[in-house]
LOLUM-671667 format. One line per 10 residues: number of its first residue (from 1); their letters; for each residue x, y, z of C-alpha. Coordinates in pm, whole numbers. Layout:
% LOLUM-671667
NUM = a = X,Y,Z ~ ... .
% end
This chain:
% LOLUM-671667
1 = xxxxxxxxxx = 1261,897,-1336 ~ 908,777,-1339 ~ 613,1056,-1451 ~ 360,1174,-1210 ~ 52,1200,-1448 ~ -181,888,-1513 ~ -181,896,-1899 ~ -53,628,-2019 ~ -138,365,-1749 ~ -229,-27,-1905 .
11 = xxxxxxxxxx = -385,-304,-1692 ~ -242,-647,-1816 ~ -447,-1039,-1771 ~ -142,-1254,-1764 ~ -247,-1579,-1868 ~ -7,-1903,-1915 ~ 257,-1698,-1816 ~ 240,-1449,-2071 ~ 80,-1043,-1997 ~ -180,-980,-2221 .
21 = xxxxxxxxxx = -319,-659,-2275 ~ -662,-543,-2158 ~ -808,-276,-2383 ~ -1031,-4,-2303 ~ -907,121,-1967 ~ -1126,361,-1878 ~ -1175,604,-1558 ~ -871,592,-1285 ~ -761,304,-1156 ~ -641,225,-817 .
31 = xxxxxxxxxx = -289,108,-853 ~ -237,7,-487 ~ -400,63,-173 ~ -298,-98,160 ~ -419,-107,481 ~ -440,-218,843 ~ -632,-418,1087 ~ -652,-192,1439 ~ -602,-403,1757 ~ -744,-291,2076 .
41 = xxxxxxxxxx = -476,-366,2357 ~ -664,-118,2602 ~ -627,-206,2964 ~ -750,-91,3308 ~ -440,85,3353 ~ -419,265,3007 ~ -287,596,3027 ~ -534,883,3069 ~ -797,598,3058 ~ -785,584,2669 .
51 = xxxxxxxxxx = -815,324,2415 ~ -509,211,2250 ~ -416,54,1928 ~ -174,-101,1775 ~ -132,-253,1389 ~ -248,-595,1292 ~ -212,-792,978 ~ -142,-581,638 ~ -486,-604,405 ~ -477,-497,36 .
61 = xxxxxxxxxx = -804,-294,-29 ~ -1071,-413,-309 ~ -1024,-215,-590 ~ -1283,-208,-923 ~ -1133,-163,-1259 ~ -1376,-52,-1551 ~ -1296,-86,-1956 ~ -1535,21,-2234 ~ -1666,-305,-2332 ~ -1592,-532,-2618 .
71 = xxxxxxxxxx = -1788,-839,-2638 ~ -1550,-972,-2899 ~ -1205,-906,-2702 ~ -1119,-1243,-2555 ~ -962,-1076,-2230 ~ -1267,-898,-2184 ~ -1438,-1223,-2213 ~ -1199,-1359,-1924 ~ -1284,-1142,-1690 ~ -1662,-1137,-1723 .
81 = xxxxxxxxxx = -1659,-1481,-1673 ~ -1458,-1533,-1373 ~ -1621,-1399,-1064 ~ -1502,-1645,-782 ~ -1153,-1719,-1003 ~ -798,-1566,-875 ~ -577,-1407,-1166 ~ -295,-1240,-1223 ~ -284,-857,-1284 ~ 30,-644,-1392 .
91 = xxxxxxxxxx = 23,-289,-1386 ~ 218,-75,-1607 ~ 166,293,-1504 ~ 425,617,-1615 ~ 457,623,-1203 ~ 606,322,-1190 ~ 961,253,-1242 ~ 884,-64,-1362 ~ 577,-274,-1439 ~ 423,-414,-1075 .
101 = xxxxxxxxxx = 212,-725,-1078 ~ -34,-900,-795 ~ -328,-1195,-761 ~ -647,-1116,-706 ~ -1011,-1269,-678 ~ -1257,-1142,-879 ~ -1535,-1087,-659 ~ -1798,-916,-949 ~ -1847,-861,-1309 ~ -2068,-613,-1426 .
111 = xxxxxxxxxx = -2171,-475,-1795 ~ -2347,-173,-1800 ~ -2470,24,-2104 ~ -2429,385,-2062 ~ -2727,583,-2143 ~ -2528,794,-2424 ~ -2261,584,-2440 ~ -2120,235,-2517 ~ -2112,-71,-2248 ~ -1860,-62,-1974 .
121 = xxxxxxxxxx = -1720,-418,-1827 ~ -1653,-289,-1404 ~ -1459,-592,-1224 ~ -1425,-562,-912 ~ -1109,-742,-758 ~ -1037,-860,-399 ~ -608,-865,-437 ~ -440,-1178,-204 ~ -69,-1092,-115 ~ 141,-848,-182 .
131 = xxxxxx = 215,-600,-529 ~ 530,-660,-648 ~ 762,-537,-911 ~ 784,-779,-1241 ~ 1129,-888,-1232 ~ 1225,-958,-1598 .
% end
């Protein structure tokens, strides 16, 4: 049975096949978020004279993922350095039966230095596709 808290949760960069650990997950992240487009399909004749709707195309929301900064980790490296790149993500989070994994394009990088605080690495990712679970 999976847990319900968040402790525990690790955001992986799988390169050449292989999930590699990024370090320093810090904050909350958003572990899937999915929405849809609204298509107007009012007419004349719609009942009560209202607008009406119905469900487009399924859209995976853009979701930002911060880590306390290491210039020296080389997956931290990978990700400041590939705005406009898709990679691969997998998620492994104690909510999760099993570890879930989905492309994305990396639409910013940022490094910030907190005022009292070390540098945080924010990445903000634009996911293509659908989250699936990692079949082994």
């Amino acid at each position: 049975m999976a847990k319900k808290a968040g402790f525990g949760a690790q955001i992986y960069l799988v390169q050449s096949g292989a999930p590699n650990l990024i370090p320093g997950l810090r904050g909350d992240p958003v572990l899937a978020e999915e929405q849809a487009e609204q298509i107007e399909v009012t007419a004349h004749d719609s009942p009560g004279g209202r607008r009406e709707y119905i469900g487009g195309l399924i859209d995976t929301v853009e979701r930002t993922l911060e880590f306390y900064y290491d210039p020296d980790e080389p997956t931290h490296q990978a990700l400041r350095s590939s705005v406009r790149q898709t990679l691969t993500f997998q998620v492994n989070h104690p909510a999760f039966t099993q570890p879930e994994q989905f492309e994305a394009v990396v639409t910013n990088a940022q490094i910030t230095a907190e005022l009292e605080g070390g540098l945080v690495l924010s990445v903000t990712l634009k996911p293509t596709g659908e989250q699936t679970p990692v079949t082994p």
